[in-house]
LOTORRO-654220 format. One record per atom (N, C-alpha, C): residue number from 1; residue in one letter; atom name; x, y, z. Coordinates in nm, 2 decimals, always signed. Layout:
% LOTORRO-654220
<num = NUM	residu = A	atome = CA	east = X	north = Y	up = Z> $
...
***
This chain:
% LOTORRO-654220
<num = 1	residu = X	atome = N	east = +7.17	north = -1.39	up = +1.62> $
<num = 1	residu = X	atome = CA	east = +7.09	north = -1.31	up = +1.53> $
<num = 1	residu = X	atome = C	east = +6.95	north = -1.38	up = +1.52> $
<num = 2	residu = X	atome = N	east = +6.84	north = -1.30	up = +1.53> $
<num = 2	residu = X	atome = CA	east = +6.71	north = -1.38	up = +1.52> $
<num = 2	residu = X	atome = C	east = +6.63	north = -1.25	up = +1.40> $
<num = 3	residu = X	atome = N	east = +6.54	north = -1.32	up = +1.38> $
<num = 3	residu = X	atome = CA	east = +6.44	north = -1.25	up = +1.25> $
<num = 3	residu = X	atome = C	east = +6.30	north = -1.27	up = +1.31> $
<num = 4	residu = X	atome = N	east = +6.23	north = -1.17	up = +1.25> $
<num = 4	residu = X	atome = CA	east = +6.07	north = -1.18	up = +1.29> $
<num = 4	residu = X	atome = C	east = +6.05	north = -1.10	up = +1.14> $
<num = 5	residu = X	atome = N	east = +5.89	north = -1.11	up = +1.10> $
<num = 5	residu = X	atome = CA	east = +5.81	north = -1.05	up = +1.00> $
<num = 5	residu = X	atome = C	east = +5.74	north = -0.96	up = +1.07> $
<num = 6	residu = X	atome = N	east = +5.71	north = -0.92	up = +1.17> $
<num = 6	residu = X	atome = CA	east = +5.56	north = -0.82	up = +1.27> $
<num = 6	residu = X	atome = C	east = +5.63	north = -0.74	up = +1.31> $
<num = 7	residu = X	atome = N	east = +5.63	north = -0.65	up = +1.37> $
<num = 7	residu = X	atome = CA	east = +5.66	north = -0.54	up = +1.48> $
<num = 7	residu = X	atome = C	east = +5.65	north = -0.60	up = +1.61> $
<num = 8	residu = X	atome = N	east = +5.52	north = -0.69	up = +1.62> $
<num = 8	residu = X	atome = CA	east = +5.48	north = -0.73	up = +1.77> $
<num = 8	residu = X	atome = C	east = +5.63	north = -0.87	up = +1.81> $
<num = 9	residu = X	atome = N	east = +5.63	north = -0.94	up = +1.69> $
<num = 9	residu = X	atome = CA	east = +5.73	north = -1.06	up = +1.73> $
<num = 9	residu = X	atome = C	east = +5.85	north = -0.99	up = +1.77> $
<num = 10	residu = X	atome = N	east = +5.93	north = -0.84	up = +1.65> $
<num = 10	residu = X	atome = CA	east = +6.05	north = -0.80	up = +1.71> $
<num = 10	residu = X	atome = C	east = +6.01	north = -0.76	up = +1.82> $
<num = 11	residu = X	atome = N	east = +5.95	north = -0.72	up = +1.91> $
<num = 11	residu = X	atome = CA	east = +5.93	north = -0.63	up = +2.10> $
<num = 11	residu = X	atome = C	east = +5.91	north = -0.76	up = +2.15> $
<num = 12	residu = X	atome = N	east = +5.88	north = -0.90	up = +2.13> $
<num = 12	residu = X	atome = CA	east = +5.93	north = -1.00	up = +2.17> $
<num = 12	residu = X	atome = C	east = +6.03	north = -1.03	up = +2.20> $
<num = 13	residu = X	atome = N	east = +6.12	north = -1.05	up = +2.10> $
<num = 13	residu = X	atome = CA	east = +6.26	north = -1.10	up = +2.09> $
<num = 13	residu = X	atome = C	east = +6.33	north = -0.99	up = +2.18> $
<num = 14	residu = X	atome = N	east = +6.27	north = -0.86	up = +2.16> $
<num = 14	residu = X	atome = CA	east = +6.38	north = -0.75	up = +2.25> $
<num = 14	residu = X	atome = C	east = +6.38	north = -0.81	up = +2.40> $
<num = 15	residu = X	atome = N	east = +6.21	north = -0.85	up = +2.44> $
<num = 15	residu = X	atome = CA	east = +6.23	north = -0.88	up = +2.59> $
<num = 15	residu = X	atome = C	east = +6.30	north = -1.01	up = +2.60> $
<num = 16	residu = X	atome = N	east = +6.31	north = -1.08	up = +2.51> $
<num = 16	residu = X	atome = CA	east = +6.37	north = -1.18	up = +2.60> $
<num = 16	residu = X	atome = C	east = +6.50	north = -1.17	up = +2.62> $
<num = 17	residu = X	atome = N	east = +6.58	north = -1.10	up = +2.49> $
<num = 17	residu = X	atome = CA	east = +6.73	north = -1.10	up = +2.53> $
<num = 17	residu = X	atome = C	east = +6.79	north = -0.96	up = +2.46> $
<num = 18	residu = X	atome = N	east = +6.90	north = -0.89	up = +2.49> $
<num = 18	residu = X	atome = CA	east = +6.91	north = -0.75	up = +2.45> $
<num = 18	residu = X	atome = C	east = +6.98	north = -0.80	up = +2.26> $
<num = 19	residu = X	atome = N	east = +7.00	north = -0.67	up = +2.22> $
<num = 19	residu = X	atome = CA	east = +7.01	north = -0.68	up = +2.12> $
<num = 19	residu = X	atome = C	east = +7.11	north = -0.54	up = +2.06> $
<num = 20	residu = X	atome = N	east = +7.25	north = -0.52	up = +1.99> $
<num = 20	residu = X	atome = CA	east = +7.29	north = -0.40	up = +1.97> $
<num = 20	residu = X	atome = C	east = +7.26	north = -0.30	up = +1.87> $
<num = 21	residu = X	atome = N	east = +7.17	north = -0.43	up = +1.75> $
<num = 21	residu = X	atome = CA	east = +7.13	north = -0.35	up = +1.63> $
<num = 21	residu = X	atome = C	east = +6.99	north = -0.41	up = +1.59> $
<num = 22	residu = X	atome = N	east = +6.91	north = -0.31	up = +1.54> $
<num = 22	residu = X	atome = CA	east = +6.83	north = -0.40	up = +1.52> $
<num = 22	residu = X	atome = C	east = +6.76	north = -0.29	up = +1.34> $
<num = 23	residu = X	atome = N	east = +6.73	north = -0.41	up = +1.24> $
<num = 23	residu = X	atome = CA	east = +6.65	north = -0.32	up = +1.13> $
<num = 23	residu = X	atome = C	east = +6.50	north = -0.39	up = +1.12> $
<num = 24	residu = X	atome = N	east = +6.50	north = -0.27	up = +1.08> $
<num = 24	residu = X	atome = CA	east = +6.31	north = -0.24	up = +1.11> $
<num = 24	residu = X	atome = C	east = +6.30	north = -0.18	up = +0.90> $
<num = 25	residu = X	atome = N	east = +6.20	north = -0.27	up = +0.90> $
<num = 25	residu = X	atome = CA	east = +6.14	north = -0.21	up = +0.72> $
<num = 25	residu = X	atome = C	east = +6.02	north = -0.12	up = +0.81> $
<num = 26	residu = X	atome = N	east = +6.02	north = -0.02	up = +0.71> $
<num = 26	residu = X	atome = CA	east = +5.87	north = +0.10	up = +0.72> $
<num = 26	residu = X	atome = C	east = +5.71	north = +0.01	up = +0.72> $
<num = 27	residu = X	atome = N	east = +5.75	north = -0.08	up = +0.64> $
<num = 27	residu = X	atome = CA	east = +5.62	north = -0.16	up = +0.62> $
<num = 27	residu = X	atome = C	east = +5.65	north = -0.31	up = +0.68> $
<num = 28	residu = X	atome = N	east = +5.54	north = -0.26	up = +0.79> $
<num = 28	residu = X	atome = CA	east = +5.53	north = -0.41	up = +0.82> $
<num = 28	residu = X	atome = C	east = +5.37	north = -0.49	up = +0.84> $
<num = 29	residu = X	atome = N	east = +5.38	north = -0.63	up = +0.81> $
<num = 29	residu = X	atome = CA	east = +5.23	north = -0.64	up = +0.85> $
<num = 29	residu = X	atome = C	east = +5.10	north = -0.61	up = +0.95> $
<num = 30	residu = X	atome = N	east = +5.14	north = -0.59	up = +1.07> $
<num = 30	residu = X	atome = CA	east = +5.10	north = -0.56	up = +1.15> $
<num = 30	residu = X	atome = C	east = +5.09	north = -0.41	up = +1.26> $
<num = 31	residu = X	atome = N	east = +5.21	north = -0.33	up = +1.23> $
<num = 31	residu = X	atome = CA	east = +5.20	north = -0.22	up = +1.28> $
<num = 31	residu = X	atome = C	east = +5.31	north = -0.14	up = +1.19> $
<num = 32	residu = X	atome = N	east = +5.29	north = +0.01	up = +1.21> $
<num = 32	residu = X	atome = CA	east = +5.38	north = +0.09	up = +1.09> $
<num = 32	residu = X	atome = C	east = +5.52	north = +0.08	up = +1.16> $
<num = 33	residu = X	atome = N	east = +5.63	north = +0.07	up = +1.09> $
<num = 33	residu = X	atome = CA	east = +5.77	north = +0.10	up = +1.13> $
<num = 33	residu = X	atome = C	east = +5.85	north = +0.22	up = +1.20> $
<num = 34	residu = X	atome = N	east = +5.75	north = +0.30	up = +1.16> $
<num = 34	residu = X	atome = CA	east = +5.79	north = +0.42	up = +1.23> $
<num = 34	residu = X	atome = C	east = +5.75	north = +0.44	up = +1.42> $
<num = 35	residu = X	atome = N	east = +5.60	north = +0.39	up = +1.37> $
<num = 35	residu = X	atome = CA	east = +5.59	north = +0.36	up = +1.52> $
<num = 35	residu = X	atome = C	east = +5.64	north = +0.27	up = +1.62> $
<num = 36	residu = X	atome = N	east = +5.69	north = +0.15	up = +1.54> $
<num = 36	residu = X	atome = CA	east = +5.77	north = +0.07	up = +1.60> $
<num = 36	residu = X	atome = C	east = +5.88	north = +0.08	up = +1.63> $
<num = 37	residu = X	atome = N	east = +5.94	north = +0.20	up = +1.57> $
<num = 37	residu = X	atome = CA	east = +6.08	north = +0.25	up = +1.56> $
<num = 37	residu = X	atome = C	east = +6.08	north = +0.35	up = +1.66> $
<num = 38	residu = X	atome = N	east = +5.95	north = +0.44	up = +1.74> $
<num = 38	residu = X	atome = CA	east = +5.91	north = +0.53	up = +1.84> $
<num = 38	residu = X	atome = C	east = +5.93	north = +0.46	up = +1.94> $
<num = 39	residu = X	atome = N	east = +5.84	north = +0.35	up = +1.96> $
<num = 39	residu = X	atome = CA	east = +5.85	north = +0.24	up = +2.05> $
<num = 39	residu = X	atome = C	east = +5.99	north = +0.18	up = +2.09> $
<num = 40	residu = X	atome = N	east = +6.04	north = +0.16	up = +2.02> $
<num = 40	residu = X	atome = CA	east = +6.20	north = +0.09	up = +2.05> $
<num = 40	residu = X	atome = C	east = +6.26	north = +0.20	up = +2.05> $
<num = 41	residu = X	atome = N	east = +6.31	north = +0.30	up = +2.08> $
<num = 41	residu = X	atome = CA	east = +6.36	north = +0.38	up = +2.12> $
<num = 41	residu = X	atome = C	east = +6.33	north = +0.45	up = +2.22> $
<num = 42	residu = X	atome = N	east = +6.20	north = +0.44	up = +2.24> $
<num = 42	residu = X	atome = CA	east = +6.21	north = +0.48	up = +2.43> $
<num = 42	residu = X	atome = C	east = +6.20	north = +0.35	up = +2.48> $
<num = 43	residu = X	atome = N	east = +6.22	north = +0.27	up = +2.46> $
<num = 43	residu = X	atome = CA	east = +6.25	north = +0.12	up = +2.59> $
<num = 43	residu = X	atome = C	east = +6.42	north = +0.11	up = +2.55> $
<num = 44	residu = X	atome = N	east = +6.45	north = +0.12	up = +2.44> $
<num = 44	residu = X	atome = CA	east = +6.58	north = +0.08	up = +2.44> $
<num = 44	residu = X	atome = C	east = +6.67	north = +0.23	up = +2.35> $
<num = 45	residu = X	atome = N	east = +6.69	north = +0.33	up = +2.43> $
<num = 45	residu = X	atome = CA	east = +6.74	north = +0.46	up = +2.32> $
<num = 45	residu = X	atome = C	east = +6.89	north = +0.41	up = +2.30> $
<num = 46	residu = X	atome = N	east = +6.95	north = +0.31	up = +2.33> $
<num = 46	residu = X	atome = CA	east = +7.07	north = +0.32	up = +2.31> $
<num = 46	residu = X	atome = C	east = +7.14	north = +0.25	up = +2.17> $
<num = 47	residu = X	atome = N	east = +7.00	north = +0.18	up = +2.16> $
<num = 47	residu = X	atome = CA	east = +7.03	north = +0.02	up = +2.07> $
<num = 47	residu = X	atome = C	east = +7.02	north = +0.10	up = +1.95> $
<num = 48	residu = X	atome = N	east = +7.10	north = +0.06	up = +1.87> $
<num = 48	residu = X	atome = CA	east = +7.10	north = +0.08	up = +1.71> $
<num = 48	residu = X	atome = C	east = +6.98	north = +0.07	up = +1.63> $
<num = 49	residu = X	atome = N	east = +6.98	north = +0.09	up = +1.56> $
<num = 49	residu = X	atome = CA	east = +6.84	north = +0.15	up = +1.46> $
<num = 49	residu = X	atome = C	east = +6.86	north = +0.18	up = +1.30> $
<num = 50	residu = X	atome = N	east = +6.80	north = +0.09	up = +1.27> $
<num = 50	residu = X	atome = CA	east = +6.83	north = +0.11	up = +1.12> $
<num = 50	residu = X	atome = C	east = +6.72	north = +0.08	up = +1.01> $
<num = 51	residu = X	atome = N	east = +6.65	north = +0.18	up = +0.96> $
<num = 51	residu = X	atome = CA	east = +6.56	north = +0.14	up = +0.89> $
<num = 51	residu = X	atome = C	east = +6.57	north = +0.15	up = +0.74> $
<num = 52	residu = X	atome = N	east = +6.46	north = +0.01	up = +0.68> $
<num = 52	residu = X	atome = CA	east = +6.50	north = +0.02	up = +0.54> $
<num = 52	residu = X	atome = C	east = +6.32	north = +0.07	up = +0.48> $
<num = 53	residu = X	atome = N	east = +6.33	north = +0.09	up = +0.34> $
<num = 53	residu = X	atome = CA	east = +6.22	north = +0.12	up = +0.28> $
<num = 53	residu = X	atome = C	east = +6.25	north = +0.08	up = +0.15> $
<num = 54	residu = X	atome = N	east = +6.18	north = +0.08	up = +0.10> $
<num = 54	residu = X	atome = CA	east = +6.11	north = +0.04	up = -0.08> $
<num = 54	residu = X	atome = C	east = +6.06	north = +0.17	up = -0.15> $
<num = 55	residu = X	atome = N	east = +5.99	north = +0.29	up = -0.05> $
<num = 55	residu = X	atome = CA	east = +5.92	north = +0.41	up = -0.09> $
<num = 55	residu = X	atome = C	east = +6.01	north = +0.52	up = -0.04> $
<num = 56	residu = X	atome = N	east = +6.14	north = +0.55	up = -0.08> $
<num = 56	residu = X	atome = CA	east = +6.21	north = +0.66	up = +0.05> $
<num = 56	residu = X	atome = C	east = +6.14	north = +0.78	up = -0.04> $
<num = 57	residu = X	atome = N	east = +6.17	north = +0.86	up = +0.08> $
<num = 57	residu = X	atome = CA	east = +6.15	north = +1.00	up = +0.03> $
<num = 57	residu = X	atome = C	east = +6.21	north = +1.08	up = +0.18> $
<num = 58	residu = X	atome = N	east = +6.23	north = +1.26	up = +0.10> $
<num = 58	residu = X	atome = CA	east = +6.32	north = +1.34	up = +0.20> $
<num = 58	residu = X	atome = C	east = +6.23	north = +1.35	up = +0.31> $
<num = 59	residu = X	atome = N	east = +6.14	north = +1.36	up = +0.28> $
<num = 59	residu = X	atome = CA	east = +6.00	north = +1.40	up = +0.43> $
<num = 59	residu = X	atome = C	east = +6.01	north = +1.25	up = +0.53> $
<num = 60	residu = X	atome = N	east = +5.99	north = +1.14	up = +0.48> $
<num = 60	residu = X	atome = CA	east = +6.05	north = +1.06	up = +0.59> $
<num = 60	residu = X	atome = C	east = +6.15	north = +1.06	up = +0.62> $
<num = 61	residu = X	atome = N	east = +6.23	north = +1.03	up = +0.59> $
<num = 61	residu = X	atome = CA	east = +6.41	north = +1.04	up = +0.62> $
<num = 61	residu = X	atome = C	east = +6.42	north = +1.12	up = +0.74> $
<num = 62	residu = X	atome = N	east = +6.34	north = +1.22	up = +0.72> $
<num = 62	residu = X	atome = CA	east = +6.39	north = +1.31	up = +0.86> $
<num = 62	residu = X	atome = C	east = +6.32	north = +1.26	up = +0.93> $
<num = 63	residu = X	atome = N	east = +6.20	north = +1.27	up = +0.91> $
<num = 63	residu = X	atome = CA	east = +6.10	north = +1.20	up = +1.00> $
<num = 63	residu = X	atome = C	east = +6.17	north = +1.07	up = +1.10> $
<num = 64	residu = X	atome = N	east = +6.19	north = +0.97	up = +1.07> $
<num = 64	residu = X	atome = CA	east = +6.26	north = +0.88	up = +1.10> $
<num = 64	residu = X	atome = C	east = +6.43	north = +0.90	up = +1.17> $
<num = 65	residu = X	atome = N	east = +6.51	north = +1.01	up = +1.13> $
<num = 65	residu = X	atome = CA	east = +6.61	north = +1.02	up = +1.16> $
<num = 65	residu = X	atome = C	east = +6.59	north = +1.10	up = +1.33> $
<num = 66	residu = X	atome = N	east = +6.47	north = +1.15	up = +1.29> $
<num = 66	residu = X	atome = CA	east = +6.43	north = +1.26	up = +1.43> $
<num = 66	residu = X	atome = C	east = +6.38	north = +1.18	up = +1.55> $
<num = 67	residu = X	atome = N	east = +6.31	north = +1.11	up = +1.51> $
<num = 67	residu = X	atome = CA	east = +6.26	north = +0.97	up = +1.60> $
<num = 67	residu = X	atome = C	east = +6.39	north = +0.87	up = +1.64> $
<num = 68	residu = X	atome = N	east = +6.52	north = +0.89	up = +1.62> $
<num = 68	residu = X	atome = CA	east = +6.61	north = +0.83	up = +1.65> $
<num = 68	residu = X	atome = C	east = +6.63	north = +0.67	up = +1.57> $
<num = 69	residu = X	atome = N	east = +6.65	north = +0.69	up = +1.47> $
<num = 69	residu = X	atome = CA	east = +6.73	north = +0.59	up = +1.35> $
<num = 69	residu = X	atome = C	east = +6.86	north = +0.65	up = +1.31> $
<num = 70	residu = X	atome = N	east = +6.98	north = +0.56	up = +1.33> $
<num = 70	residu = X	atome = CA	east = +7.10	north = +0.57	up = +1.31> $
<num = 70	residu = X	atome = C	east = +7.11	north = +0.61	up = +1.13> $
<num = 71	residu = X	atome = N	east = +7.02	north = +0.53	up = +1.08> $
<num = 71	residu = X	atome = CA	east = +7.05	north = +0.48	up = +0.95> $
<num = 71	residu = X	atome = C	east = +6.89	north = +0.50	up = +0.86> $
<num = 72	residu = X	atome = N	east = +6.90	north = +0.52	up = +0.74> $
<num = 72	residu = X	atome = CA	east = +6.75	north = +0.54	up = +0.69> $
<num = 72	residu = X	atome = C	east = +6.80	north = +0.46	up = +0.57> $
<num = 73	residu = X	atome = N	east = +6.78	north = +0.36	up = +0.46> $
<num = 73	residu = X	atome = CA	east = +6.83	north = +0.26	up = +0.38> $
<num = 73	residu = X	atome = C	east = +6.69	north = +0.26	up = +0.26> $
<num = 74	residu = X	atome = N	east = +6.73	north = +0.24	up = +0.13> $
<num = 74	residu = X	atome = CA	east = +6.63	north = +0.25	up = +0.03> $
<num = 74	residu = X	atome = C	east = +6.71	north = +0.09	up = -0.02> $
<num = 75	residu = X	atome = N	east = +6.54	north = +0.01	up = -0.02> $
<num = 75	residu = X	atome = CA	east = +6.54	north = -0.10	up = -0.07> $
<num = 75	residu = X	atome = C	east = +6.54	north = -0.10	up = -0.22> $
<num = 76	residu = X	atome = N	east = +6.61	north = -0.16	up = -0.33> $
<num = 76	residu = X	atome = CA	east = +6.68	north = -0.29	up = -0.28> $
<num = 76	residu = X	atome = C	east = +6.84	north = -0.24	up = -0.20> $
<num = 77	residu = X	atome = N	east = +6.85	north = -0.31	up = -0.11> $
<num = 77	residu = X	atome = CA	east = +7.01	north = -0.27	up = -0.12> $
<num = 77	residu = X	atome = C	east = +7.11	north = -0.39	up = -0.09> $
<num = 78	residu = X	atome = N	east = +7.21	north = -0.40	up = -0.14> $
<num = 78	residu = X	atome = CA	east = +7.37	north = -0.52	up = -0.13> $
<num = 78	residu = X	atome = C	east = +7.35	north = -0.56	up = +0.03> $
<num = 79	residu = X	atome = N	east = +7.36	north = -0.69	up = +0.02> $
<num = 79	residu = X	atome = CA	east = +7.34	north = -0.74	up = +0.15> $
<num = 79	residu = X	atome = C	east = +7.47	north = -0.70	up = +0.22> $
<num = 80	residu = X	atome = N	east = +7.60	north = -0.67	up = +0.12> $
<num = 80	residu = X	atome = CA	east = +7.74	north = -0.66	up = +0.17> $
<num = 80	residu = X	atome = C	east = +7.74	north = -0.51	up = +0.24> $
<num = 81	residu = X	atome = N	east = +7.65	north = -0.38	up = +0.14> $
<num = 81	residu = X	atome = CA	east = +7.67	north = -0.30	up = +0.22> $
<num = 81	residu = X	atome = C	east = +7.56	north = -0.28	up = +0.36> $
<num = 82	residu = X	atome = N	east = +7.50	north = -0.37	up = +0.33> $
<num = 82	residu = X	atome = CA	east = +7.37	north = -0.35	up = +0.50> $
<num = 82	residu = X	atome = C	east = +7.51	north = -0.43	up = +0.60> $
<num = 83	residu = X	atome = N	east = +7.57	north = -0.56	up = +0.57> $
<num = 83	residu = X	atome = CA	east = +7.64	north = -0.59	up = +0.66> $
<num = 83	residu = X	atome = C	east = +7.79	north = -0.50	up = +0.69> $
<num = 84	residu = X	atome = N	east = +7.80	north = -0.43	up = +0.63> $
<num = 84	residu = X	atome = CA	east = +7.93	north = -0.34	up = +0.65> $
<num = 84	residu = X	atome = C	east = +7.85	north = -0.21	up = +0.76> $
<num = 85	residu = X	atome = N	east = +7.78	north = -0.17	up = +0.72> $
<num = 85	residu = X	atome = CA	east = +7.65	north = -0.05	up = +0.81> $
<num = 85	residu = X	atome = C	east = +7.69	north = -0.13	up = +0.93> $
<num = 86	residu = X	atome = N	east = +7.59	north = -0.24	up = +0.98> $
<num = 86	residu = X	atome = CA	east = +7.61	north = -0.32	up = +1.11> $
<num = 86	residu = X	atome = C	east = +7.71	north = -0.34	up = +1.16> $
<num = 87	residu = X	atome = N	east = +7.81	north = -0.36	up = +1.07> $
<num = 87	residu = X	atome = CA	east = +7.95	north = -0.42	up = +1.18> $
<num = 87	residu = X	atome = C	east = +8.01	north = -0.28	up = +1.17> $
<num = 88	residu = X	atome = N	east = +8.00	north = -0.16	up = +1.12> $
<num = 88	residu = X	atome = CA	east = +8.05	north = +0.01	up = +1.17> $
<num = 88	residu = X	atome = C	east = +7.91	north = +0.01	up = +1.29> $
<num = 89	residu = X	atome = N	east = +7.83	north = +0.03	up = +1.31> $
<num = 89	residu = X	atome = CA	east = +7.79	north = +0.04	up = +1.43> $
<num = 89	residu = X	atome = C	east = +7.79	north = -0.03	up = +1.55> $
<num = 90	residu = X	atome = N	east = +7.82	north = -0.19	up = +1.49> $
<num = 90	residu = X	atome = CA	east = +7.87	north = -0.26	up = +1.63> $
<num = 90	residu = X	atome = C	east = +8.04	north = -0.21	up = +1.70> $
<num = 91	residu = X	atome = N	east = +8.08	north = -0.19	up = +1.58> $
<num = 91	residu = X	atome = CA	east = +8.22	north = -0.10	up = +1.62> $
<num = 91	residu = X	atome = C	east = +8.20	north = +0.04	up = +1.74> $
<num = 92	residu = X	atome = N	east = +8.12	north = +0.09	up = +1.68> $
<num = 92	residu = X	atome = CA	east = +8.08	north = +0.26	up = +1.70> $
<num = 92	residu = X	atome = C	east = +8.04	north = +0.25	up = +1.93> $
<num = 93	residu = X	atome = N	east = +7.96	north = +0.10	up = +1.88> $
<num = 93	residu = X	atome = CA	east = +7.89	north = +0.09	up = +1.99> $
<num = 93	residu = X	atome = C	east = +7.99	north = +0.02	up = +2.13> $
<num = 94	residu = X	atome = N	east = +8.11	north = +0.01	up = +2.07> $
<num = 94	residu = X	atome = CA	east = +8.24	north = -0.07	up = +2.12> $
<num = 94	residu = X	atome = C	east = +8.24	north = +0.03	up = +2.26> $
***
C-alpha cells in the first residue's frame, strides 16, 4: 500500500508498480480528481476506482461513475466501511 497527496505523485507510483485499487478524493492539490480519474482509466481501465468527496452531489456521481469509478464515497466516512469496499473489490477482481 503506498499514499501520495497530488494527482501527479499517484501516476508515479502507478508506473512504478501495478496496483488493483486505487482512491482518488475530487480535490486534490494539484490537478482535479476527475481528471485524474479520466487519466487513470485509460492507462489502466481495469484497476479499481474509487472516489471520495466532501461536496457529493447527483450531477457528479454520474459524472464520475460514467468516466469509470467503481465507487463514488461522501466524506467523512468509517475507515471500516472504505476497508470493507476494497477487500469486496479485491474479491470481485479475484
Amino acid at each position: 500500500m503506498s499514499a501520495t497527496d497530488t494527482g501527479n505523485g499517484m501516476l508515479k507510483l502507478l508506473e512504478s508498480q501495478p496496483y488493483e485499487v486505487v482512491i482518488i478524493d475530487i480535490k486534490l492539490e494539484d490537478v482535479n480528481g476527475l481528471d485524474l480519474l479520466m487519466t487513470i482509466q485509460k492507462m489502466y481501465p481495469k484497476m479499481k476506482k474509487i472516489i471520495l468527496t466532501s461536496y457529493p452531489s447527483s450531477e457528479e456521481k454520474i459524472k464520475v461513475l460514467e468516466r469509470g469509478a467503481d465507487h463514488y464515497l461522501s466524506k467523512p466516512i468509517k475507515i471500516e466501511q472504505l476497508i470493507e469496499i476494497v477487500k469486496q473489490e479485491l474479491c470481485a477482481g479475484s
